[in-house]
PDB file of N, CA, C and O in Angstrom, chain B, residues numbered from 101:
ATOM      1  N   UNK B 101      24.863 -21.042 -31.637  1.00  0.00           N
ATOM      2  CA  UNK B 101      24.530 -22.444 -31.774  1.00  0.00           C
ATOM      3  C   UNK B 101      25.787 -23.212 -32.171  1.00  0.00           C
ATOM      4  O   UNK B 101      26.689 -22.790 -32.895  1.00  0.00           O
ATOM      5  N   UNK B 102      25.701 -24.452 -31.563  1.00  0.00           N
ATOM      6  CA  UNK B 102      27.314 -25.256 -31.918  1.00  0.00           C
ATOM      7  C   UNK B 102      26.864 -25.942 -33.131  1.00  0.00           C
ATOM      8  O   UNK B 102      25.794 -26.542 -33.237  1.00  0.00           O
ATOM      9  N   UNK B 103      27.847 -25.799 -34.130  1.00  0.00           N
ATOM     10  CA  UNK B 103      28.033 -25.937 -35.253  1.00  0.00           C
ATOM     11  C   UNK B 103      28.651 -27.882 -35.509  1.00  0.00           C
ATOM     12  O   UNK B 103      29.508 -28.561 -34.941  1.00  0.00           O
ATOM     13  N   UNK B 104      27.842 -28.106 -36.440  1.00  0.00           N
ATOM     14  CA  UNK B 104      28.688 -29.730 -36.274  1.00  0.00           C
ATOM     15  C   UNK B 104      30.155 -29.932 -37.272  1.00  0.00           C
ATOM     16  O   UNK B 104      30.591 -30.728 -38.103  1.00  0.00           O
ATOM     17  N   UNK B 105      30.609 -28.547 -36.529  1.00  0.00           N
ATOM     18  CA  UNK B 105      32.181 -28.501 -38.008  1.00  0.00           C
ATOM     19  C   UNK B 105      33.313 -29.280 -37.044  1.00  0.00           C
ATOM     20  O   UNK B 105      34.429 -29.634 -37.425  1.00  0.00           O
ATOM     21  N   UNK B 106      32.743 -29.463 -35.678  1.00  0.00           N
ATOM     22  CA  UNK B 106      33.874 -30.298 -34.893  1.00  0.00           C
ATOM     23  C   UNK B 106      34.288 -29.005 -34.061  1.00  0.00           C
ATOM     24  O   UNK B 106      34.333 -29.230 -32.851  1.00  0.00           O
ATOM     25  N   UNK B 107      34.621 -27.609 -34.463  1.00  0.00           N
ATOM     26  CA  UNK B 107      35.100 -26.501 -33.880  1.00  0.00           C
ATOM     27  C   UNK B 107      33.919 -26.817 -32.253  1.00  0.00           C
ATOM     28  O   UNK B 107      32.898 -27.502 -32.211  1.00  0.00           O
ATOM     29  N   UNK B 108      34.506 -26.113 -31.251  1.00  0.00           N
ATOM     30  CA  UNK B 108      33.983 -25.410 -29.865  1.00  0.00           C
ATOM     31  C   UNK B 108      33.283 -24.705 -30.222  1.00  0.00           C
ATOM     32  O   UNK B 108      33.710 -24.039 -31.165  1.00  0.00           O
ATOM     33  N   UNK B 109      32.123 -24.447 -29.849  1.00  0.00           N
ATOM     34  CA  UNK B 109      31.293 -22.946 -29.539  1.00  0.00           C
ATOM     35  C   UNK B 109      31.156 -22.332 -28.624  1.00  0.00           C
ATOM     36  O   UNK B 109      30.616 -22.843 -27.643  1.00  0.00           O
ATOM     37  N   UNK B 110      31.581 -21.048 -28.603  1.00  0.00           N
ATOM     38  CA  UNK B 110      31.703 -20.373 -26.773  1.00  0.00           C
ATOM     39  C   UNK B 110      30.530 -19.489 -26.795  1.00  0.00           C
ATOM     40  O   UNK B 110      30.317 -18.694 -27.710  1.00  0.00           O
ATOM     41  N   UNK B 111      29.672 -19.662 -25.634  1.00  0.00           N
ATOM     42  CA  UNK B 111      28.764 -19.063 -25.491  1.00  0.00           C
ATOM     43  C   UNK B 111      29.531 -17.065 -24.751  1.00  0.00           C
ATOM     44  O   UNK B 111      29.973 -17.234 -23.615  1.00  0.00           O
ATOM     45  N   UNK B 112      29.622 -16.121 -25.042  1.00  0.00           N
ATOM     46  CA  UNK B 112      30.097 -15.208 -24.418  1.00  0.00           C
ATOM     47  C   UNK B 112      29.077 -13.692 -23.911  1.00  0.00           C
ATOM     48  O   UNK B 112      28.552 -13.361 -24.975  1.00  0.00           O
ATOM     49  N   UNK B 113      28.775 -13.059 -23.219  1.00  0.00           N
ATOM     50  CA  UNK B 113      27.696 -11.646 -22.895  1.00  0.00           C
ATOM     51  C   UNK B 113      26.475 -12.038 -22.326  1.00  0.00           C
ATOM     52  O   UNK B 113      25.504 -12.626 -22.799  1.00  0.00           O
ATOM     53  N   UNK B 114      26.830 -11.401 -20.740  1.00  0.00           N
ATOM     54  CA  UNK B 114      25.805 -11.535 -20.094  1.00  0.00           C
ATOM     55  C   UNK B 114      25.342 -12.834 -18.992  1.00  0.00           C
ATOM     56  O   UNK B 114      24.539 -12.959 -18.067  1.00  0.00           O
ATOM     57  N   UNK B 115      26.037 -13.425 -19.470  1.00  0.00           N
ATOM     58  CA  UNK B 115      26.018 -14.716 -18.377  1.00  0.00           C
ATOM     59  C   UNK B 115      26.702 -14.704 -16.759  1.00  0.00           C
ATOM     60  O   UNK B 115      27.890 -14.605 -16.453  1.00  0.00           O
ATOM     61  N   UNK B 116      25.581 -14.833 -15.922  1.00  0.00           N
ATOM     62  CA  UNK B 116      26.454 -14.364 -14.549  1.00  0.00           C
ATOM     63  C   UNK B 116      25.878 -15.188 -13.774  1.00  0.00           C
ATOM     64  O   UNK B 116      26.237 -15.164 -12.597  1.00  0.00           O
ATOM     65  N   UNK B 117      24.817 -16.164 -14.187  1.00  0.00           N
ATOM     66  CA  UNK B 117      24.740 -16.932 -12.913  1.00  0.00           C
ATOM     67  C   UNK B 117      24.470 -18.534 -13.731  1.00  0.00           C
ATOM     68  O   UNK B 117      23.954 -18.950 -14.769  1.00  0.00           O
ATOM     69  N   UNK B 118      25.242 -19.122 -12.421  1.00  0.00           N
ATOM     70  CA  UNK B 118      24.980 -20.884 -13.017  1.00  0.00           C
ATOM     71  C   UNK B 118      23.628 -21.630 -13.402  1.00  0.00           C
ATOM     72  O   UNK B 118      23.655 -22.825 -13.698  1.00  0.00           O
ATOM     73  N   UNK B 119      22.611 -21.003 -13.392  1.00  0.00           N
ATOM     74  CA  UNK B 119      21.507 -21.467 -14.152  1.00  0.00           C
ATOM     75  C   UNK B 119      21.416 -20.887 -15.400  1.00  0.00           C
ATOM     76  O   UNK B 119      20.650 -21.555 -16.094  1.00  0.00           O
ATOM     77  N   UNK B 120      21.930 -19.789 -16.075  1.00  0.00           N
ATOM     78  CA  UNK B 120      22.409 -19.488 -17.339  1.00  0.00           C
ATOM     79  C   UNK B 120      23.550 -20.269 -17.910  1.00  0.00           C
ATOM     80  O   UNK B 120      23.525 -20.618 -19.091  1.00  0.00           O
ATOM     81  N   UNK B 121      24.615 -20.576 -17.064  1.00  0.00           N
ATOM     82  CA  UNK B 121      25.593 -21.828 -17.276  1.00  0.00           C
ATOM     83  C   UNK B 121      24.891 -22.875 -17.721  1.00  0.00           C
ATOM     84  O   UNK B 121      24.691 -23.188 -18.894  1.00  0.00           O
ATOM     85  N   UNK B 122      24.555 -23.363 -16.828  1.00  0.00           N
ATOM     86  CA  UNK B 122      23.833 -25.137 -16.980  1.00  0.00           C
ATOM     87  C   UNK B 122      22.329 -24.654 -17.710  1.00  0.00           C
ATOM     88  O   UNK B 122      21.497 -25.417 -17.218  1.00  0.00           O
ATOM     89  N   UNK B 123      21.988 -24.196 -18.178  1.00  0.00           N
ATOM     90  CA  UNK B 123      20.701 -24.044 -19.382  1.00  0.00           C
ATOM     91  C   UNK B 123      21.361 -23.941 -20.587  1.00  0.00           C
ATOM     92  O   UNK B 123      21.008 -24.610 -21.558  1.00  0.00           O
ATOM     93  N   UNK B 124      22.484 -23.003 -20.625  1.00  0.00           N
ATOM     94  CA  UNK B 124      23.480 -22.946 -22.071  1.00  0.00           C
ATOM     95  C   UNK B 124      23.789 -24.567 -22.689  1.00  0.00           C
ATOM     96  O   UNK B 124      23.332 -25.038 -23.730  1.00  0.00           O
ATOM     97  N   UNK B 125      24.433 -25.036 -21.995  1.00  0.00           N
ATOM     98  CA  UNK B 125      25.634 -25.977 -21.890  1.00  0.00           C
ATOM     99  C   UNK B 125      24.074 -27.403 -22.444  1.00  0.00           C
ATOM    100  O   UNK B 125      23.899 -27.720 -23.621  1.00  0.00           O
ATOM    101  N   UNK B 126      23.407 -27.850 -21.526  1.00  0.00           N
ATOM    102  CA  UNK B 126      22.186 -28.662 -21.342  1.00  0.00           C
ATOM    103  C   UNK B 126      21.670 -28.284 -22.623  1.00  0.00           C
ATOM    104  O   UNK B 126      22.120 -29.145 -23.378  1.00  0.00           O
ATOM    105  N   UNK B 127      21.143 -27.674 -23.137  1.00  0.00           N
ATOM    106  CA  UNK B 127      20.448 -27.234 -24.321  1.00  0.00           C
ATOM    107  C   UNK B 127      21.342 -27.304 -25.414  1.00  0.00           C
ATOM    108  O   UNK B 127      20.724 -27.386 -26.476  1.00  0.00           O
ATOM    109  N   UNK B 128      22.880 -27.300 -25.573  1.00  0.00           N
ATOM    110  CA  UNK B 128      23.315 -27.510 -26.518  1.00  0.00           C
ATOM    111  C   UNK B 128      24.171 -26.331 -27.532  1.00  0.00           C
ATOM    112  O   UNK B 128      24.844 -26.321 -28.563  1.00  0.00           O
ATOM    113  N   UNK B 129      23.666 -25.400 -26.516  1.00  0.00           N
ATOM    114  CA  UNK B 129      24.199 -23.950 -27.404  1.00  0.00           C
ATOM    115  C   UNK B 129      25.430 -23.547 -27.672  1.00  0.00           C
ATOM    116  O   UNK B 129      25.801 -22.681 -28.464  1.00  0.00           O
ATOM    117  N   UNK B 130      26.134 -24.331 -26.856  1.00  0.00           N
ATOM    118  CA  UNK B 130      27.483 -23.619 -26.764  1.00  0.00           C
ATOM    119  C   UNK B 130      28.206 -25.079 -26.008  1.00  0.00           C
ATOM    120  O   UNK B 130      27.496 -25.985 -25.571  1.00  0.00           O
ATOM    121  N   UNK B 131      29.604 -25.105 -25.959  1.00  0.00           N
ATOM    122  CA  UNK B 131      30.241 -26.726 -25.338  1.00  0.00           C
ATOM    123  C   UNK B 131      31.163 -25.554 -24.482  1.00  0.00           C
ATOM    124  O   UNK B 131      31.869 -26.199 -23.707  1.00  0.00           O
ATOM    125  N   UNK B 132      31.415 -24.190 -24.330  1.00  0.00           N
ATOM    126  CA  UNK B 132      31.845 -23.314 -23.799  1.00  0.00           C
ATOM    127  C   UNK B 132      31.865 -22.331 -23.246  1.00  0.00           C
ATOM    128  O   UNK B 132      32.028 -21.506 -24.145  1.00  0.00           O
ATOM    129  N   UNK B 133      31.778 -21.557 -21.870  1.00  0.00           N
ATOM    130  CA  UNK B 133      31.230 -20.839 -21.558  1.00  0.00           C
ATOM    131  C   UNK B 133      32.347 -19.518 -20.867  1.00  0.00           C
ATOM    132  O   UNK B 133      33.044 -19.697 -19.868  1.00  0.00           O
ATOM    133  N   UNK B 134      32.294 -18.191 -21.686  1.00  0.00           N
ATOM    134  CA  UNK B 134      33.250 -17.513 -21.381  1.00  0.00           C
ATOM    135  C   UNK B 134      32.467 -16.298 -20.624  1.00  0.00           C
ATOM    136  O   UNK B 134      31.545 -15.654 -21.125  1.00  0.00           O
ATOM    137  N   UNK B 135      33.025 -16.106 -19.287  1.00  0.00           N
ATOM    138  CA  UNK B 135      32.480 -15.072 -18.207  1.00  0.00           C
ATOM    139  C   UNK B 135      33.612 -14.099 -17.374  1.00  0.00           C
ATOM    140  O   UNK B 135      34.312 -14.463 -16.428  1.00  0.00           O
ATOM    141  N   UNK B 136      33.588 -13.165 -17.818  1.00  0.00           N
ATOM    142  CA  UNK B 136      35.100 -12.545 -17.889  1.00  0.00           C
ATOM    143  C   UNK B 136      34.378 -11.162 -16.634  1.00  0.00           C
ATOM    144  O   UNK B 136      35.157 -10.805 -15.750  1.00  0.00           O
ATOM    145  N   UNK B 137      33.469 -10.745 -16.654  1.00  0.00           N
ATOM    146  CA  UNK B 137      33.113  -9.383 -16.005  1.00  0.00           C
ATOM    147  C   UNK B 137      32.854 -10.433 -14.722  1.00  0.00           C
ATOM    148  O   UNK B 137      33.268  -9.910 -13.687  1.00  0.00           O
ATOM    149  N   UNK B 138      32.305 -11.721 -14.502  1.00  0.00           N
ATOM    150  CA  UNK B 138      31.809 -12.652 -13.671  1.00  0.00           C
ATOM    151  C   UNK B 138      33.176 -12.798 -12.634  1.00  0.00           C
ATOM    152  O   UNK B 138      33.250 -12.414 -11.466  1.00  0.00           O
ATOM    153  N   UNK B 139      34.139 -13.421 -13.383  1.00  0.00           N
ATOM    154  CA  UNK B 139      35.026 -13.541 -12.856  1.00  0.00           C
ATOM    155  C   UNK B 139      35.704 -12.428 -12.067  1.00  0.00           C
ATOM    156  O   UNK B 139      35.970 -12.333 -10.869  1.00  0.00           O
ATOM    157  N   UNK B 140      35.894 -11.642 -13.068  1.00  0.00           N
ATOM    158  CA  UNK B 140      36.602 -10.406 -12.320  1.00  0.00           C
ATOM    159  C   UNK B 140      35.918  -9.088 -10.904  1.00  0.00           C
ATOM    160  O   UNK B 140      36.456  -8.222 -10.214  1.00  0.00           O
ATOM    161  N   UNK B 141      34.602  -9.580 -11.053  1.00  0.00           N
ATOM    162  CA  UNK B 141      33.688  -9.252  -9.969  1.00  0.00           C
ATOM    163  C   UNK B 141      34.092 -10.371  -8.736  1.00  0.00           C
ATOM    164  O   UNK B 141      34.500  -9.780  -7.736  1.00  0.00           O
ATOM    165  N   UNK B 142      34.078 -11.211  -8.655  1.00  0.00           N
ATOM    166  CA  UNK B 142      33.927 -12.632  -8.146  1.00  0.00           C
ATOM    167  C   UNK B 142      35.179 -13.592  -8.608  1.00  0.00           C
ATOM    168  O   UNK B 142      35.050 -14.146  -9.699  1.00  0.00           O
ATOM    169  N   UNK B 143      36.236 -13.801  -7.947  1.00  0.00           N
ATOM    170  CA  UNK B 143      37.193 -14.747  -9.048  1.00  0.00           C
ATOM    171  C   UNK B 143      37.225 -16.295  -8.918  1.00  0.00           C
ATOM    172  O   UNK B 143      37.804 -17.158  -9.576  1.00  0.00           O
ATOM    173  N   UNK B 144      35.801 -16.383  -7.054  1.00  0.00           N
ATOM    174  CA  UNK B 144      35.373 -17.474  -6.837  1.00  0.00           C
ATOM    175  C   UNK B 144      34.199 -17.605  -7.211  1.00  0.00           C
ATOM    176  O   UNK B 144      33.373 -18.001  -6.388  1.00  0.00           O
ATOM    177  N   UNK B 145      33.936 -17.412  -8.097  1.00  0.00           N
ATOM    178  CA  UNK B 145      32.557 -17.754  -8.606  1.00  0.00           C
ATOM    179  C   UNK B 145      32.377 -19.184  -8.962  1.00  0.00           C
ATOM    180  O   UNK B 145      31.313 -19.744  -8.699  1.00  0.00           O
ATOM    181  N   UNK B 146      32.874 -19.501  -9.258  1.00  0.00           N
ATOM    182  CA  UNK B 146      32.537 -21.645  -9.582  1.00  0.00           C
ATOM    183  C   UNK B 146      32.420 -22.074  -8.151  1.00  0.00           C
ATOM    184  O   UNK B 146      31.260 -22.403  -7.901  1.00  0.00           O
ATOM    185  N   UNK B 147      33.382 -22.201  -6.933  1.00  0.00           N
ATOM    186  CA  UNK B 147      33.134 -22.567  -5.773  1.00  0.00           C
ATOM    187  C   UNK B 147      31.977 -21.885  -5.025  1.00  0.00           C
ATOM    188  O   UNK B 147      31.367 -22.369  -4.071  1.00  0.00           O
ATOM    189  N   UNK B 148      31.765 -20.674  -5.606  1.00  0.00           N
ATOM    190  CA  UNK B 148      30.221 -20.279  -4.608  1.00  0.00           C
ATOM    191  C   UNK B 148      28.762 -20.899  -5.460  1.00  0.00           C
ATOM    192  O   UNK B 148      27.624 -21.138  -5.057  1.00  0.00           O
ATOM    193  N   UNK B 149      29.380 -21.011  -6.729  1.00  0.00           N
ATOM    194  CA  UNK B 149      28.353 -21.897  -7.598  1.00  0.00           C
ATOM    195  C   UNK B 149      27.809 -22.922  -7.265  1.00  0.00           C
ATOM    196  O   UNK B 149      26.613 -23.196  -7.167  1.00  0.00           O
ATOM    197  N   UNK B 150      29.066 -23.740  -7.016  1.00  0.00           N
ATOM    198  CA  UNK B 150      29.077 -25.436  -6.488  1.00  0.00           C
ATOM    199  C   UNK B 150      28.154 -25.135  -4.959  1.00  0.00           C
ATOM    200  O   UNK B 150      27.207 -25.872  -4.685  1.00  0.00           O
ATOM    201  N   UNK B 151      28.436 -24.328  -4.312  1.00  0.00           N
ATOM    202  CA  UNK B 151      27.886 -24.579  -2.901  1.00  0.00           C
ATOM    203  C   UNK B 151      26.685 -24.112  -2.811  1.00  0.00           C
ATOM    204  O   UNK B 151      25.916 -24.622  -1.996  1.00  0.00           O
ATOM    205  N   UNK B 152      26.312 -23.142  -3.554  1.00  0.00           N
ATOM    206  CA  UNK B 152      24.530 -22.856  -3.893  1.00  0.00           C
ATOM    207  C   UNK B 152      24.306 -24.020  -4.171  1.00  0.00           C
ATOM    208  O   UNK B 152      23.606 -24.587  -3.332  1.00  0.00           O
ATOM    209  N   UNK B 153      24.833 -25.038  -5.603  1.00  0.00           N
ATOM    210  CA  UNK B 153      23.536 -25.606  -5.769  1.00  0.00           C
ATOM    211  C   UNK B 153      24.511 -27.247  -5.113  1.00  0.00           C
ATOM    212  O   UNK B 153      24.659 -28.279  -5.767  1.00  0.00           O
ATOM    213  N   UNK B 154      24.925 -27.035  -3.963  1.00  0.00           N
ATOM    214  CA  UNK B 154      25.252 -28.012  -2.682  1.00  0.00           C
ATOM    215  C   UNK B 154      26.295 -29.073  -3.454  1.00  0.00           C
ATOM    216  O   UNK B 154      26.676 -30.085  -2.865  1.00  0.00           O
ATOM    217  N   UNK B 155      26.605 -28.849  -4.439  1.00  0.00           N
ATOM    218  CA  UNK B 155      27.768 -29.652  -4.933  1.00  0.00           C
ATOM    219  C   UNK B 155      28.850 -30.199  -4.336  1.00  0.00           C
ATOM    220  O   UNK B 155      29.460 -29.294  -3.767  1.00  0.00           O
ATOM    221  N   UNK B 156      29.433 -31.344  -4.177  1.00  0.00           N
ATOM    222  CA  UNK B 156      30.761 -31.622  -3.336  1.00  0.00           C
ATOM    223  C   UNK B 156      31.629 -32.846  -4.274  1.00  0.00           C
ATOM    224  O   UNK B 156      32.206 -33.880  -3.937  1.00  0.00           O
ATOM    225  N   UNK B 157      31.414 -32.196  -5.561  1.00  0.00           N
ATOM    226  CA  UNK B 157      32.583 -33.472  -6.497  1.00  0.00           C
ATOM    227  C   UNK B 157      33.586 -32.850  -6.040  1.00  0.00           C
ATOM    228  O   UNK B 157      33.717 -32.030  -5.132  1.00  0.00           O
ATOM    229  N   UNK B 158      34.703 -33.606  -7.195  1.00  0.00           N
ATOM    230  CA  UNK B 158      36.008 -33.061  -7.464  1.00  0.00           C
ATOM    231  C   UNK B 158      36.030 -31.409  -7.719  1.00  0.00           C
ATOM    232  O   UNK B 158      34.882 -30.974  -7.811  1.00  0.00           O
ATOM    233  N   UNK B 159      36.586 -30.859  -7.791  1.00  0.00           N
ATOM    234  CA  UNK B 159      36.942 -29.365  -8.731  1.00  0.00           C
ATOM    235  C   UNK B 159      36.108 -28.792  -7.654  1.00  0.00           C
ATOM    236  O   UNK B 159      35.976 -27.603  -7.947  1.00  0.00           O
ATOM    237  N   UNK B 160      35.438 -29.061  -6.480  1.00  0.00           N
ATOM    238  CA  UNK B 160      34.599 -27.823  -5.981  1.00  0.00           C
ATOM    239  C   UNK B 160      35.041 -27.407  -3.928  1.00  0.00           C
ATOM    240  O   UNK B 160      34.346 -27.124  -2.951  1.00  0.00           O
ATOM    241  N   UNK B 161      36.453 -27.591  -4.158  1.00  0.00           N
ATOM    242  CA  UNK B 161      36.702 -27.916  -2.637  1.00  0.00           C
ATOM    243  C   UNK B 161      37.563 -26.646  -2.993  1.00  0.00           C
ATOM    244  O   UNK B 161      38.380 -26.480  -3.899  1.00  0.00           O
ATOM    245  N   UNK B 162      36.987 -25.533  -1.682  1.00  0.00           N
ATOM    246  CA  UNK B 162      37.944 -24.372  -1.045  1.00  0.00           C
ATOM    247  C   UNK B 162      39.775 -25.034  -0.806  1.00  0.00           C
ATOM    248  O   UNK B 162      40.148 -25.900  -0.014  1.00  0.00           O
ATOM    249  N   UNK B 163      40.484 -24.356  -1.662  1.00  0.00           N
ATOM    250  CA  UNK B 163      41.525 -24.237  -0.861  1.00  0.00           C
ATOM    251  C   UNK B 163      42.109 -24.142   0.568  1.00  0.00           C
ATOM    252  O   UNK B 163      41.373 -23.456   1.276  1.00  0.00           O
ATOM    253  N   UNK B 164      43.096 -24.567   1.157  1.00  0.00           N
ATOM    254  CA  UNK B 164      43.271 -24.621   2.910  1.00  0.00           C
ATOM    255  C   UNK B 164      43.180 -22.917   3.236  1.00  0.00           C
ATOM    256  O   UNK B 164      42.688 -22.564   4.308  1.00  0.00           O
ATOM    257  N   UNK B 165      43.591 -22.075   2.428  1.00  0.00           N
ATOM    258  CA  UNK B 165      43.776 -20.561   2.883  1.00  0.00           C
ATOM    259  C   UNK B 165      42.245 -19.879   2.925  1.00  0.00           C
ATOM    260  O   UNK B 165      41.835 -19.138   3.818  1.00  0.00           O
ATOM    261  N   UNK B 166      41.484 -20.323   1.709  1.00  0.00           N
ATOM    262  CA  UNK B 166      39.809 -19.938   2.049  1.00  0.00           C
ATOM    263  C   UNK B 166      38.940 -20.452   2.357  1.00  0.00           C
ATOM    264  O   UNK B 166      37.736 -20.219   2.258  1.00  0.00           O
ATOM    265  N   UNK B 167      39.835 -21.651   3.000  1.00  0.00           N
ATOM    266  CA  UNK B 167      38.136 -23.086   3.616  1.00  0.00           C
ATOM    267  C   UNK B 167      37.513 -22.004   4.540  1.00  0.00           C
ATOM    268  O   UNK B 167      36.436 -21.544   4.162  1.00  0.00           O
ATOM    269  N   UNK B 168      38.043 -21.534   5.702  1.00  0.00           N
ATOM    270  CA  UNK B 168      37.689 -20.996   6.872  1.00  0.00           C
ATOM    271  C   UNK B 168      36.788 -19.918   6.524  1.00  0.00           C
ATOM    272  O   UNK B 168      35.641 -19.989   6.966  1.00  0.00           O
ATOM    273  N   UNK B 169      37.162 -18.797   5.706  1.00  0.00           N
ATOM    274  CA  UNK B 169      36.471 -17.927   5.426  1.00  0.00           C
ATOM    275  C   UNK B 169      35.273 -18.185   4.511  1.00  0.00           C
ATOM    276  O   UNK B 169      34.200 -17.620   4.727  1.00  0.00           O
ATOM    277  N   UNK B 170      35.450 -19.059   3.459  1.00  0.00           N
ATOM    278  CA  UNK B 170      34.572 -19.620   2.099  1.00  0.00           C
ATOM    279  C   UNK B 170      33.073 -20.112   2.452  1.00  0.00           C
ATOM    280  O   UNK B 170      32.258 -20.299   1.548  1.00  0.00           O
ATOM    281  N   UNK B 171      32.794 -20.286   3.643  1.00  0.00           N
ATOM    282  CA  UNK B 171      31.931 -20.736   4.134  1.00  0.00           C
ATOM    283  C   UNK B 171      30.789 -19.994   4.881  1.00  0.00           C
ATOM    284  O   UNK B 171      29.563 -20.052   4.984  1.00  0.00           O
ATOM    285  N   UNK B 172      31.901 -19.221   5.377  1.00  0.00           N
ATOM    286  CA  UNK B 172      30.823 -17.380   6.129  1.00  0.00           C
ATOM    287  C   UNK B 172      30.572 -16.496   5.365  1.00  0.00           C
ATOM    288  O   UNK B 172      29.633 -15.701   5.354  1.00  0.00           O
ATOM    289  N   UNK B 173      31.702 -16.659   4.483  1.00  0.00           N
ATOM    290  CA  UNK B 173      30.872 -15.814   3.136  1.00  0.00           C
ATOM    291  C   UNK B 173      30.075 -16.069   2.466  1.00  0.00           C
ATOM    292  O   UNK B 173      29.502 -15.093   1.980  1.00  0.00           O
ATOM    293  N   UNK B 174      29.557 -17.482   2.034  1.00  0.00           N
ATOM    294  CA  UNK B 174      28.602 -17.840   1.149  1.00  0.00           C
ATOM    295  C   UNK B 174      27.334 -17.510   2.280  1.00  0.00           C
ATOM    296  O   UNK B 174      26.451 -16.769   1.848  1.00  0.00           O
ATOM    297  N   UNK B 175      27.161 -18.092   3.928  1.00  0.00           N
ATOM    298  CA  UNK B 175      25.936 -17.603   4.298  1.00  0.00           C
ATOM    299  C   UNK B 175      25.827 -15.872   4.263  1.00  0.00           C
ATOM    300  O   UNK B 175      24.852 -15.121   4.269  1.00  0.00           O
ATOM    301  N   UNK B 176      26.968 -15.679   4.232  1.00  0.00           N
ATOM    302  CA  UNK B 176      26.470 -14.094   4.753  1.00  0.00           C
ATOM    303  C   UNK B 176      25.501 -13.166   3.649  1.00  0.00           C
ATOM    304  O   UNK B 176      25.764 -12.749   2.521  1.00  0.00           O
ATOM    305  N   UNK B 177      24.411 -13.058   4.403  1.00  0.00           N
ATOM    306  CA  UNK B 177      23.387 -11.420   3.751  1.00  0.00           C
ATOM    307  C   UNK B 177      24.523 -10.704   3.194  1.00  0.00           C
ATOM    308  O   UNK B 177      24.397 -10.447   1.996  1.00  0.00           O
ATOM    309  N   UNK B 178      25.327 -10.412   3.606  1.00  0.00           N
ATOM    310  CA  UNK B 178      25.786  -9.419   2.884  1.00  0.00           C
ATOM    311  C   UNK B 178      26.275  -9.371   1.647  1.00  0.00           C
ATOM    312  O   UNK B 178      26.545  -8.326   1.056  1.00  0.00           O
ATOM    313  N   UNK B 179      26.425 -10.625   1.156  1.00  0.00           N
ATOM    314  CA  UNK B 179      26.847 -11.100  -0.425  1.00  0.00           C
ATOM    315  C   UNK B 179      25.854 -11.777  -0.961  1.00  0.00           C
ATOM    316  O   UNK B 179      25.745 -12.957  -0.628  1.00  0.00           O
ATOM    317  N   UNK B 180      25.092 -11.321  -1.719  1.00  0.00           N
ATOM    318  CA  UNK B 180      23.960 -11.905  -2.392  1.00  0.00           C
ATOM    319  C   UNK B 180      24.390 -11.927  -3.154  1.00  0.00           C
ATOM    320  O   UNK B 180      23.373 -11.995  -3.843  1.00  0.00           O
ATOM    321  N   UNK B 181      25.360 -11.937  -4.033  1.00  0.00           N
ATOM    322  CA  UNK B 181      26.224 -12.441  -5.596  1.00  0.00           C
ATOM    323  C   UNK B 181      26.473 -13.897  -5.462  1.00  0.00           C
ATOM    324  O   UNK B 181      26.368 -14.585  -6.478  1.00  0.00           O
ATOM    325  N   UNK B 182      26.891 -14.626  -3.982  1.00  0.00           N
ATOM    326  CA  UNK B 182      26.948 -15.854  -3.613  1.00  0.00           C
ATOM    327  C   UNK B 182      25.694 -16.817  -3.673  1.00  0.00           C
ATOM    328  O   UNK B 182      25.796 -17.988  -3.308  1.00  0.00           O
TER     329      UNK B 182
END
């Protein structure tokens, strides 16, 4: 629980998908969210995040080297982590 000492609270264990993100964060539990096994499984995990739940702000645009591919991978069956 975030503490009102002014300090960050990092939410950390077990968190692997962005509706555990955005329920943490929304509810208040944490202003931080640390996902280290997430990442290192996945090191695009925020951009396949953004495109599940159809996002197109700032911060959520494929690079020119994985636009092409970033896109067949998120439909593809074969990655259900996406």
């Amino acid at each position: 629980m975030a503490e009102p000492t002014g300090a960050a609270a990092i939410a950390v264990g077990t968190i692997s998908t962005y509706d555990d993100v955005n329920s943490i964060l929304l509810a208040g539990r944490a202003d931080l969210i640390a996902m280290g096994r997430t990442y290192l499984y996945d090191p695009q995990w925020t951009l396949h995040a953004a495109a599940e739940q159809e996002y197109q702000g700032d911060g959520a645009q494929w690079i020119p080297q994985f636009r092409a591919g970033g896109a067949r991978r998120f439909r593809s069956a074969l990655c259900p982590w996406v």
